[in-house]
N, C-alpha and C positions, 0 to 999 in steps of 0.2 A: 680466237676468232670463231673456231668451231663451238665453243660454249657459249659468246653471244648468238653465235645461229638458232642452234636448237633451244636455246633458251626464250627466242623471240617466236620461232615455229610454235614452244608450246605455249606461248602467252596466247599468241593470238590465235592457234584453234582452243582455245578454253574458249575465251571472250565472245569467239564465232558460234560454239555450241550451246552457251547460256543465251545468247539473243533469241537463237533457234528456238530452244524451251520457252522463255521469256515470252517470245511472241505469239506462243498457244496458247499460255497461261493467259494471256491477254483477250487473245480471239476467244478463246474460250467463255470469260468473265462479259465479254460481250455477247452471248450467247441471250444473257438476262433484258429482261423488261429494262425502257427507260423510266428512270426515278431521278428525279430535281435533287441534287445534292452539293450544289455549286451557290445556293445562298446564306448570305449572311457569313462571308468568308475571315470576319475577326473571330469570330467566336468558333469558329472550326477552327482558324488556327492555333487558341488558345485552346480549344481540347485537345489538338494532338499534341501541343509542348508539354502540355499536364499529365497525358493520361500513356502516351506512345515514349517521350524523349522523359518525362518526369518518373515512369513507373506510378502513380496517385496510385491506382488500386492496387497493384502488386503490394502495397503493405497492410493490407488486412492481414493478410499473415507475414509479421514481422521477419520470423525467422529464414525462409524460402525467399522471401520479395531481398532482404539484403543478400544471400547469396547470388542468385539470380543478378544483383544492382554488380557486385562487383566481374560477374562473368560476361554480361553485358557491354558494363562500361570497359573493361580491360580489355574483352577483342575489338572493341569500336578501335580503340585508343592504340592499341601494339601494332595494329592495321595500318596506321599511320605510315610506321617503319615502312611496310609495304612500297612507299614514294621511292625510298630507296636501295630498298632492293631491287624494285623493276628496273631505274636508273642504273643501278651496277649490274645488273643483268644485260639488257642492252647495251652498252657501251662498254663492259669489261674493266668497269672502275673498281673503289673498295671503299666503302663506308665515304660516297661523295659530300655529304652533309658535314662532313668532320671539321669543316670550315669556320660552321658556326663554332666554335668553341669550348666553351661555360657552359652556355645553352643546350649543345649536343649531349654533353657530359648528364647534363640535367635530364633529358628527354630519353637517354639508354636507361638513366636509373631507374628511372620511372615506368617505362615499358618492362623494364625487369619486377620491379615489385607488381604490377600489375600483372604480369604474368604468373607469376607465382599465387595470385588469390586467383585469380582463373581459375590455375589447376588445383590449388587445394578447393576451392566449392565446388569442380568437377568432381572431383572424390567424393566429398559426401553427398551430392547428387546420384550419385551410383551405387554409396552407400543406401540411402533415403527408398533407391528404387526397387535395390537387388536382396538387399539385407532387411531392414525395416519393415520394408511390404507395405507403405503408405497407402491404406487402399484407393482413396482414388488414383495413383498412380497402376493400379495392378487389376482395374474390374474386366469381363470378361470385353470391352471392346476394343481393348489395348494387348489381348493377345497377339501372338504371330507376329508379323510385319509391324505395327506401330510402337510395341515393347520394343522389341531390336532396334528399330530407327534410333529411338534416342539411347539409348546404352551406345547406339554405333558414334552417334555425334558427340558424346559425354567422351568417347575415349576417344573418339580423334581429337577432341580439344585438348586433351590431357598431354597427345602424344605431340602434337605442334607447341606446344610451350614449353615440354620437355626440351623439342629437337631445337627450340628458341633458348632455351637458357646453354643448354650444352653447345651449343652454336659459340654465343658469347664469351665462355668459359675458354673454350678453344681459341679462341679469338686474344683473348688477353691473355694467353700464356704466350701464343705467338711473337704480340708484341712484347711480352717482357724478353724472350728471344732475337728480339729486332728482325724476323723472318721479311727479305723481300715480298712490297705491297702489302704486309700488316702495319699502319700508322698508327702512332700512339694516339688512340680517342675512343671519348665512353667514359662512362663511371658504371660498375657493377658491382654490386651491392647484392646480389643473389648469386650468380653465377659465381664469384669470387670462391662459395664452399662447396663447387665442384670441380676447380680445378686440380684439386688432390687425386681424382678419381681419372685425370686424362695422361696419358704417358708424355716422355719426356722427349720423343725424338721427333724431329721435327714433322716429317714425312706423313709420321702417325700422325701429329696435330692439323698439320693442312688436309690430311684426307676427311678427318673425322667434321672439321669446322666446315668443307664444301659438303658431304654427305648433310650436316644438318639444315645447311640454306638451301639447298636442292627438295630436301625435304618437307622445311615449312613451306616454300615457294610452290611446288607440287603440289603438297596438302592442301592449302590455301584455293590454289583454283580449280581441285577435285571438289573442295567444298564449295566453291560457288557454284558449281556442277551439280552438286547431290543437294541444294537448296528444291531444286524444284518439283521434285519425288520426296519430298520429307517436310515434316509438319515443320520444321526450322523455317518454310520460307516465311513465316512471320518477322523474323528478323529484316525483310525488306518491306513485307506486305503490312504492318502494323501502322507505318506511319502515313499511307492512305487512307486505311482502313477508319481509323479514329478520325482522320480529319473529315470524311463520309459521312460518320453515324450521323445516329439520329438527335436533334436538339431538342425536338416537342419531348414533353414528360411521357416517361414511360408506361403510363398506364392509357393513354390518348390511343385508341382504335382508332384506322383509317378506312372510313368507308367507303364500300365500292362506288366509283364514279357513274358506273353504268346503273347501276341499282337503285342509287340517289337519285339519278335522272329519270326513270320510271318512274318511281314514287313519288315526285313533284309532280310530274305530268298528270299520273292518276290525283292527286290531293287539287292539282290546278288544272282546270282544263286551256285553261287561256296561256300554258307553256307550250312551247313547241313539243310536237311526240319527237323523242330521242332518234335520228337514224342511224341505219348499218344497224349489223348483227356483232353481240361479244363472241369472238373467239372461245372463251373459256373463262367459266365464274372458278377464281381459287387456283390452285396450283395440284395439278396430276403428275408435272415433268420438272425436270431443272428449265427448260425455255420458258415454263410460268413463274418462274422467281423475277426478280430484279437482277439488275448489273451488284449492285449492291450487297445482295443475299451471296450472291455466288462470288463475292471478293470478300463474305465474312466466310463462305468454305476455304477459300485457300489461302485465310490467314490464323486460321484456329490453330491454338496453340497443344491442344490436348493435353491439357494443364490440368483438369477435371475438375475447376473451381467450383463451372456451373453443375455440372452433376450433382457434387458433394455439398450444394445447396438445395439443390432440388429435393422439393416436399413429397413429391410423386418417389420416385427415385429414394429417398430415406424409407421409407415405405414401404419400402419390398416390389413397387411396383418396377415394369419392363424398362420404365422410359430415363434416358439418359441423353439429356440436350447433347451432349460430348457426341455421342453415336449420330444422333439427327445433325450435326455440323460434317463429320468425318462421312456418313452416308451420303451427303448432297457433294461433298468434293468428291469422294468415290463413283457417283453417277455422271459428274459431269465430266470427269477424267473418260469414263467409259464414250460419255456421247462425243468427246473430244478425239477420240482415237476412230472412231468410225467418218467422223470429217475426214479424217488425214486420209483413210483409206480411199472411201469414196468420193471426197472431195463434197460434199451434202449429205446431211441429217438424213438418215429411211430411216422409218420404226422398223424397230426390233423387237417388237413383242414386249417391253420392258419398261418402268417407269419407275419414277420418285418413290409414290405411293404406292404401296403391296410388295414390290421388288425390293426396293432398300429399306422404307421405313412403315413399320408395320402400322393398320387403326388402332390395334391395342398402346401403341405410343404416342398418339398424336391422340385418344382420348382421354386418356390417362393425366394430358398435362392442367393443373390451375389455375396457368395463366396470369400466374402471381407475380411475375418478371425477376423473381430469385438469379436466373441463369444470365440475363442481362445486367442485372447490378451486378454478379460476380467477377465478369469476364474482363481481364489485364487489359483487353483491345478494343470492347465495345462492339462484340460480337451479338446480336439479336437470334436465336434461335427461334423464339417466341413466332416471329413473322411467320417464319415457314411452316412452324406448325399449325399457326392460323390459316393462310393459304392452303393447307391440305384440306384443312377441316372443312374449309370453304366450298373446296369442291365435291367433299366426300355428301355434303347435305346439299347443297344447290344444283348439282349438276347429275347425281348419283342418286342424291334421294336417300342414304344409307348412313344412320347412323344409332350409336346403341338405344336403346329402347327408353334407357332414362332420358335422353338429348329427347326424343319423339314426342314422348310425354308433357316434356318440360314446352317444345316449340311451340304444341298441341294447345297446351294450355293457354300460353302467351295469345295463339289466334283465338279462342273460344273467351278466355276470361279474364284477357289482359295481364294476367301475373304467373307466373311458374307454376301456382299451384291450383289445384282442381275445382277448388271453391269459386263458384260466380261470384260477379261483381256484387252484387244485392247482398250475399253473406258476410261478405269482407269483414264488419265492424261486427258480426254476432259475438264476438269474444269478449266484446267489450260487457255485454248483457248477463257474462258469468260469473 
């Protein structure tokens, strides 16, 4: 009875503290500009089946996308078990599904072999990270804190499917002991070539089998817990995220509403003059993104797909879409934590722009959408760095000396370059 208590105590302050988190992640992502992303809801939901539940782009790189496929589908899947262990946690039962039969038998094997490709791709994910040196797994914006995050979650996942198979192991030695409340059920097919490694006396095997369901059970809802400090929340955030993106073709500019409205007016006088003032041409802050932009920060995977595509970035150059994703979650985590305090947004001297991401990286980019076709989730970095740019010349006036030239040009002689229009064809006279 005491072990249903505390076991239901910790259920339910886990579940109480991820809501808590859960619902800044939320207020937070509301933070963003309204953006229309609720039409044309077949086709959204056949990107997310494709692109979020299918893995489509994770196999440009075959080798990563199948390990990744079996670590994925194997905690979705062993997760399941989950049903009933909460079930024998509360009520103080023991493998209550054991009912089913065949079927049971079926579904323990299975969660065993899938545990086992877990933790062997966990390995060489840690391999791939610690040893290999993959560079984009290792560039300088995955120092400190986001390198450790995932080596932290690679080995907790190693060490829950350990405390998962040795659980089991223990479990079927019990029952071939006929120990009270171990019932003969299950098929293990992994577990089975560690029960050489578990002692013989009983006592031993009942402490060690509760120690490892204590363990995954524990583990399990600290994980759900450290989802939302850690680039893993993609594992929940991915399957909005995709069904969000964008369906116009990726090279389609959206132009400003307010801008377009002037500019009819000026070309037509018989339009109405536009009223009210814009707040803000472009984006200075995370409150000028979208809801959209700010739920592609907090489902990047810092995978460094789009980096290790980036033409800028191959280059030698500063800019690394990975950093411009992990920057704008980093800013609004910050402008997120001063809500809490004060309960409303003050400036704090601080912004998107200059604070987190420099104009040397948001000129730098070619706006070739490399980093968008890369990304496993249908992340857009591309936006935000357009929004900066936006504001750095429309509202700032400020930008490098070629962009001036080049604007310069465009108002004086309609094309980029310096030549008047009358010249245009003189090439042709050569």
């Amino acid at each position: 009875m005491i072990s249903q208590l505390v076991f239901s105590i910790v259920l339910l302050a886990a579940i109480l503290l991820f809501y808590k988190n859960a619902r800044k992640i939320y207020r937070n992502i509301c933070l963003g500009k309204s953006v229309n992303r609720f039409d044309n809801p077949s086709e959204r939901l056949k990107t997310m089946l494709l692109v979020a539940f299918g893995q489509k782009k994770m196999f440009k790189r075959p080798i990563p996308a199948l390990l990744h496929l079996f670590v994925y589908v194997g905690f979705c899947i062993i997760n399941i078990e989950m049903i009933e262990i909460l079930i024998d946690g509360v009520f103080g039962t023991h493998r209550v599904l054991a009912f089913m039969g065949g079927f049971y038998a079926v579904l323990i094997a299975s969660f065993e072999v899938l545990a086992f490709t877990v933790l062997l791709s966990c390995v060489i994910f840690l391999i791939r990270r610690n040893v290999l040196k993959i560079k984009r797994l290792n560039q300088a914006e995955l120092n400190n804190w986001p390198k450790s995050d995932a080596n932290y979650i690679l080995i907790t996942e190693i060490l829950l499917m350990t405390a998962f198979l040795f659980m089991n192991a223990a479990d079927q030695k019990l029952q071939a002991l006929q120990a009270d409340h171990y019932i003969a059920a299950g098929s293990f097919p992994i577990s089975q070539y560690l029960v050489g490694l578990l002692p013989d006396a009983m006592n031993s095997l009942i402490a060690i089998e509760r120690f490892c369901w204590w363990f995954h059970i524990i583990g399990v809802l600290a994980f759900l817990n450290y989802l939302p400090i850690s680039k893993h929340l993609h594992i929940l955030l991915a399957f909005p995220n995709t069904y969000f993106s964008r369906l116009e073709p990726k090279g389609k500019f959206e132009n400003m509403e307010s801008v377009t409205a002037e500019v009819k007016a000026m070309l037509d006088p018989s339009l109405p003059t536009p009223s009210g003032e814009v707040s803000r041409f472009g984006v200075k802050d995370v409150q000028d993104l979208t809801w959209k932009n700010l739920l592609d920060a907090y489902t990047c995977t810092e995978c460094g797909r789009c980096t290790a595509a980036c033409p800028a970035n191959i280059t030698g150059k500063i800019l690394s879409p990975r950093k411009i994703m992990m920057d704008t979650r980093d800013r609004l985590e910050e402008v997120g934590k001063q809500i809490d305090q004060h309960k409303t947004f003050t400036d704090d001297g601080k912004s998107l722009l200059d604070n987190y991401i420099t104009r040397e990286e948001i000129w730098a980019c070619t706006s070739c959408n490399a980093c968008v076709e890369q990304c496993p989730v249908n992340i857009n970095p591309l936006e935000i760095i357009m929004g900066l740019r936006q504001y750095a010349v429309m509202e700032e006036s400020q930008a490098p000396q070629s962009i001036n030239i080049m604007l310069s040009n465009l108002e004086n002689n309609g094309a980029p370059w310096k030549y008047a229009q009358a010249d245009r064809a003189n090439w042709t006279n050569i």
